[in-house]
Each structure stands twice: as C-alpha cells, then as structure tokens.
N, C-alpha and C positions, 0 to 999 in steps of 0.2 A: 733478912729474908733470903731465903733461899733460891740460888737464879738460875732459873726453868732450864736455862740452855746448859746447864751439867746437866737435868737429869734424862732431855733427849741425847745427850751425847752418850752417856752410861749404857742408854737402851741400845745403840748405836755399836757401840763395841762388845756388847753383850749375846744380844739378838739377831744383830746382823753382823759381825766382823767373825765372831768366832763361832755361834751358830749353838748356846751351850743349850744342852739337852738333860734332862732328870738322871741329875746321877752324875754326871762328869765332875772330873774334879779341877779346879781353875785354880791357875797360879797367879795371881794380880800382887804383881811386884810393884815398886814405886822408890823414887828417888826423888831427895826437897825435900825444904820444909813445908811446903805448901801442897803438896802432891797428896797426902791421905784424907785431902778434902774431897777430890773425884773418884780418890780408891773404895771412900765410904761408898758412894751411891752406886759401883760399880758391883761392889760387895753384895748391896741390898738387890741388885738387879740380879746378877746370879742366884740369890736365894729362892728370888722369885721366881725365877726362870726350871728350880730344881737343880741347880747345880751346888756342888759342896766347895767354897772359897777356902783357899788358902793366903794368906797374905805375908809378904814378905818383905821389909823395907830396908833398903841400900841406901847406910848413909855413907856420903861421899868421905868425909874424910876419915871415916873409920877403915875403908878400903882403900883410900891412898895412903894410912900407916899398915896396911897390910902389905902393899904390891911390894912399896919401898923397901922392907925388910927381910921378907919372906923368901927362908930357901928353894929350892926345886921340890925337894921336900914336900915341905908345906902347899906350896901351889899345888902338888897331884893330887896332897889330900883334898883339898880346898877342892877340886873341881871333882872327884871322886862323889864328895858329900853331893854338890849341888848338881852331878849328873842323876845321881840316885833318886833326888826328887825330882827334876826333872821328867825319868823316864817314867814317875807314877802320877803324872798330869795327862788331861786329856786337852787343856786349854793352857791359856800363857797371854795375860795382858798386863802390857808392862806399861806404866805412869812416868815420864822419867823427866824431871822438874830439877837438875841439877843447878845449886847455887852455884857453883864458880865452875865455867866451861873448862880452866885452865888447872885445874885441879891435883891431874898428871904431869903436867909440865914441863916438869923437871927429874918426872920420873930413869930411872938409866936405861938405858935400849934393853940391857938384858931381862932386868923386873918385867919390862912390858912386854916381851918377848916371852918371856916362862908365860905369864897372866892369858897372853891371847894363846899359845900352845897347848896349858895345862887345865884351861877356864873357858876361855871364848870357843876356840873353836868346838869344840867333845860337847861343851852343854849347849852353845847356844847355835853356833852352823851345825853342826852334825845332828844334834838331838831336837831342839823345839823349831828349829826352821824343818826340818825334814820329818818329824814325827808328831808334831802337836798341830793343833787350830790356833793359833797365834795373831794378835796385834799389836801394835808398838806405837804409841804417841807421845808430843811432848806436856807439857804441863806450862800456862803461860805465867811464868813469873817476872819478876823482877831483871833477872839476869837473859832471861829471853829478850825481852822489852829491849835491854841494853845492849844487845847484838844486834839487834834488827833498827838502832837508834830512832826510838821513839817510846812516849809513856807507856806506860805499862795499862792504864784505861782505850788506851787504841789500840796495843796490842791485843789484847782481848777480844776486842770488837773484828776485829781482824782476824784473830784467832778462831772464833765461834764460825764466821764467814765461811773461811775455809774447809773447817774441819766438818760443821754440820749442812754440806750439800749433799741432795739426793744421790747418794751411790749405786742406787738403782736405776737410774736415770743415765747415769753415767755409763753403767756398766754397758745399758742398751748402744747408746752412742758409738762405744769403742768397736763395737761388732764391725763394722767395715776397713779400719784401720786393721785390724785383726785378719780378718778374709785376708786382706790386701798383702799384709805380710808377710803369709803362708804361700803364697806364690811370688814372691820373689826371692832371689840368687842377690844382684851385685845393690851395694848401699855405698852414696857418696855424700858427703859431708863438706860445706862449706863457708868461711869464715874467715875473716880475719886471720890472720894467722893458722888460719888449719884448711886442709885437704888429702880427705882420706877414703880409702876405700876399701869395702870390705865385702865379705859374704855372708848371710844367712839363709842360706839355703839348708832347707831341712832339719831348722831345728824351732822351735816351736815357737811364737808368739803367747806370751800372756797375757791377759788384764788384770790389771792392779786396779780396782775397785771397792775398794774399803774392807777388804777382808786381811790385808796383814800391815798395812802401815794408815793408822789417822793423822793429818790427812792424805788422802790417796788423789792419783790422776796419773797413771803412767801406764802405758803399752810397754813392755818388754821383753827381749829373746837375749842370744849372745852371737856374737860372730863365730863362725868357722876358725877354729882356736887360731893356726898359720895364717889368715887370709889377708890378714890388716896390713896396709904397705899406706906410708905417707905420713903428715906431722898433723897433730891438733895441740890449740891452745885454749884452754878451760878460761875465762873470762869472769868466771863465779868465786869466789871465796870459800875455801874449804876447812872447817876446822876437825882434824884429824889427828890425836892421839893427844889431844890437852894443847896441839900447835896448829896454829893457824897460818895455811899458807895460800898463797895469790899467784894469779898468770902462770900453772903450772905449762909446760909445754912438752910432748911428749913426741919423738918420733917412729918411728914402729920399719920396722924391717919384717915381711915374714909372722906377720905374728906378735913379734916381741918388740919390744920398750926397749932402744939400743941407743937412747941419747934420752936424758931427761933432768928439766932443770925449773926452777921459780922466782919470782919476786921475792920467795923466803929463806929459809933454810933449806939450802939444797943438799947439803952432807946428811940430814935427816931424813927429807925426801929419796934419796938414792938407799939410805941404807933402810926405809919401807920396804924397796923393791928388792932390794935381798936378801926381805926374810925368807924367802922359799925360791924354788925355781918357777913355781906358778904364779908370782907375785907378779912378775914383769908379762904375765900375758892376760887378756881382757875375759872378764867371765861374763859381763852383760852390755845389752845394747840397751837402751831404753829412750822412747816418747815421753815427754812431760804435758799434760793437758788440762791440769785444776785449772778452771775460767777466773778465777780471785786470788790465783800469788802469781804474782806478777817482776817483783823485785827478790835479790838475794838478800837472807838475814843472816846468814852465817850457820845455816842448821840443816846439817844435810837430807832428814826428813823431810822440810819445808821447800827448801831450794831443788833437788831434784824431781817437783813434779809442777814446776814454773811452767806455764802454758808460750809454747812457741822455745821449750828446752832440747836438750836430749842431755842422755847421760853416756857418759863408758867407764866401765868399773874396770880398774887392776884387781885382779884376784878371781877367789872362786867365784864358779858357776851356780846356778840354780839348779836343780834337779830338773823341774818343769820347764828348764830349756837349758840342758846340758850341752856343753861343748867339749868335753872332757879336761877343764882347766882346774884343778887342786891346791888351793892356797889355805895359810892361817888368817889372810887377810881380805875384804872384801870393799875398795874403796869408792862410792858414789863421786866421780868427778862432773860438774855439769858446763853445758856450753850452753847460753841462752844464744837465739840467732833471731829476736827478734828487733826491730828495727832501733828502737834505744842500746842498744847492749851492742853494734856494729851488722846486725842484719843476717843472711846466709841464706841458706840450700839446702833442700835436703833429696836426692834424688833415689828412687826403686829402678834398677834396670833402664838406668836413663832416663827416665821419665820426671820432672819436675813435683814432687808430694806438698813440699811446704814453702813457701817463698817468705821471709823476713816473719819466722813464725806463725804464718797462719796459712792454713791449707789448702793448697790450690786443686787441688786434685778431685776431679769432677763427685767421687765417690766419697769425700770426705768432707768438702767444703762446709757441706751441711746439717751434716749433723754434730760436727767436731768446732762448729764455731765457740765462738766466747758466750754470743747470744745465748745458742742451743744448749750449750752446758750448763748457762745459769738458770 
C-alpha cells in the first residue's frame, strides 16, 4: 500500500517548494536505489500541475568511476552537457538517497577539484542555485538510518516529522527574526570553545521556508566579508567530500580563516580552504529553527537547521545576501548552543536574542518557540 505521507510530500515540493506552473520544464534528478520511488509521485505531481518532467538518475558509482579517471577534458565536457540542460529548466528537484556517503573517499584532491571547477560550480552555484525554482532533499534510506544510528523504521518516522511541517506556518513565524536582522550591525556568538564577532549590516536576511531545501527551518544572511575577528568551534559532525570530519576549530583575523584544525584530517581540511582565495572567507551566517531535529545525523541538510543552531559557511555567498565572497566551495559548518550540546549566546548589537538555544528576546520568544513552530 502506498504511504500517503510520499504523496503530501511530492505535493509539497511540487506546489509549494518550487511553485511549477503549465509549461515549465522540471528537472527531478534522483540518487539511490530507493529514490525513483518519491521521483515517481513527484513526476506525477508535476504532470498534474502542467508542468513537463524530465528525469535524470545519478548512480553513484557510475560517477565515482567517472571523477576518478576523467581528464580536465572530459570534466569540461561533462559539465558543458549538464549546464546545457541545466539552463533549459525552469525547476530543479533533486531526490538524493546515496547508498554509501563515502563514496568519494578516496577520490584525489585534484579529480575533485576539476568535478567541483568544471561540474559543481558552472551547473549547479552559478546556474540552478541562481537561475532556477529549485529544491533539494534527502531520501530516507538505509544508509541515512545508519548515520543518524538508528533503524531505518524510526528514521522514517522521523523523517516524515520533519520534512512535512507546515512551511507556511513557519514562514509566518520567521517574520520578526527577519525584521530583527535587518536592523542590526554587530553579531556575537558564544560557546565553548568559540567567541566571535562579526557584522551584518546591510546585507539581507532570508527565510528559508521550504522553498529550496526539504527539510527547511533557517534564517540566513552573510557577514560583512572583513568583519569576523575571533575563534569558533563547530561541535556538530560534518560529512564533506566522502570525509567526515569533527571539532573543526576555526580562527578568523579580519575576515579570514588564519588557523584551522579538527578531530580529523586536518591536511585535508586545510587543503579545502585552498582551493580558491574565497574559500577561507565566510559566504553565510545562518539561524536554525525546525521544532523536530534536534540531534546531528551526520547530513548537512538535516543538521544545519537543528532548532537553537547557527551555521557559518566557508565559501560562496548567496546572491539574495551577497557579501562579495566567490568560492568553488560552499561549506554548511553547524554550532548547536543549546543546553545538551554545551549551551551559548547569541547577541544583536548587545542585546541577548537566544540563550542555550531558545529565544529570549521579547519579539521572538513567541512566535519562534518549539511549541509555536509545531
């Protein structure tokens, strides 16, 4: 029997994430083996909707014997094709249910290096992040289940939770967080191991709302690219490039990353931050607020919008809150501060906003709670 909560989710990314209208033409990509079980109804909702589906499935190990062998060559062609399509989409929802996170792993710096140069960035930061209605979610498999350690039947349940809350609801909620951002200048951040401060003045707050990642719940702008002076330490688990790394620690001079080290491979980590000269400076600031993920599973969709989080990205910026930072790279790092995870601060121009993740701030408390969001 078929379980209803795919086909509100399909309506969900269809209807409301990407908004497709008679005529447009959708790319509904998918990765897994279990992923063209959601792309089907996703497919059918499109149709419904009048839109014309294209579907396109990435299987993983057929493109990690691609990355690993493939000249410069080959990589330009390779993204040459897939910007082509690309720029004749009017949508872009991506399924992406990879059996083995670690996939890349052992890929060489330089393969991955052409792949994000000649691949990632040009199709998918330049072209469908900046030119398409686009969404991106996971797909709850087997291999999810086993990063977040627990069955794959609670994963699910867990899954559904999250992903199918009211995001209209939500969206309403973020409005004062929002207001609130737009008039402030200095942001300070504090935690165990980190204290930092920084500027956004003047450059835009967004809502993330269920219109580009399922699931969603995050406020975000970027820092004033120079502003950031002090150290933070990420307390969340990040799996980044087929490698999983822990307790990254960063400290920031002016802007830039000029000491950084981890629990893991730190020669790998360091040579991330040299892939570009934009790589070592911060392209986003972000609030995490989903009322129902609460813990890190290892999945930087999921874990960056942990209620009582923040995030700071190395790399590029967002358009919709540019700080003029240009990178091949775009890394979700998360700090959770709420009272399990070591606690914290988050202050506007002085003023106390969130205390051991939940919001103190007369203009937020209430509509931004756990309660109000569920």
């Amino acid at each position: 029997m078929k379980d209803p909560r795919w086909t509100k989710l399909a309506d969900t990314l269809v209807n409301y994430s990407v908004e497709v209208k008679p005529g447009d033409k959708v790319l509904v990509e998918s990765k897994g083996d279990d992923s063209p079980d959601l792309s089907k109804e996703i497919i059918a909702a499109v149709a419904q909707a009048g839109g014309i589906p294209f579907w396109y499935h990435n299987e993983e190990e057929i493109e990690r014997r691609f990355v690993m062998s493939a000249s410069e060559e080959q990589f330009k062609a390779f993204g040459k094709m897939h910007l082509k399509l690309m720029k004749d989409m009017d949508c872009y929802i991506s399924v992406r249910g990879a059996n083995n996170a670690y996939t890349l792993a052992d890929a060489p710096d330089a393969q991955r290096n052409m792949y994000k140069k000649h691949f990632y960035k040009p199709v998918h930061l330049e072209q469908r992040v900046k030119r398409t209605r686009w969404v991106v979610m996971r797909y709850p498999n087997h291999a999810m289940a086993q990063l977040a350690e627990t069955s794959r039947d609670a994963f699910e349940d867990f899954y559904f939770s999250v992903c199918n809350v009211d995001y209209r609801k939500m969206s309403k909620a973020m409005d004062p967080l929002v207001k609130l951002m737009k008039r402030t200048d200095r942001v300070r951040l504090v935690a165990p191991g980190t204290d930092l401060t920084f500027s956004i003045k003047d450059i835009p707050p967004v809502k993330c709302d269920g219109h580009r990642n399922i699931p969603d719940g995050e406020v975000y702008t970027a820092p004033v690219r120079n502003s950031i002076n002090g150290e933070i330490t990420y307390n969340t688990p990040s799996m980044y490039e087929s490698t999983l790394f822990d307790n990254i620690r960063f400290v920031f001079k002016n802007g830039k990353i000029v000491e950084a080290e981890c629990g893991g491979d730190n020669d790998l980590l360091k040579r991330i931050l040299d892939t570009d000269p934009g790589a070592r400076y911060i392209g986003e600031f972000a609030i995490g607020i989903n009322p129902n993920i609460n813990v890190p599973m290892k999945d930087t969709l999921f874990d960056e919008k942990i209620f009582g989080s923040i995030h700071l990205t190395p790399g590029q910026c967002y358009d919709e809150a540019p700080n003029g930072n240009k990178s091949a790279i775009h890394w979700d790092l998360v700090l959770i501060q709420t009272k399990e995870y070591g606690g914290g601060e988050l202050y506007f121009d002085d003023t106390l906003i969130r205390k051991d993740g939940v919001f103190v701030h007369p203009d937020l408390k209430g509509p931004l709670s756990r309660k109000a969001l569920r």
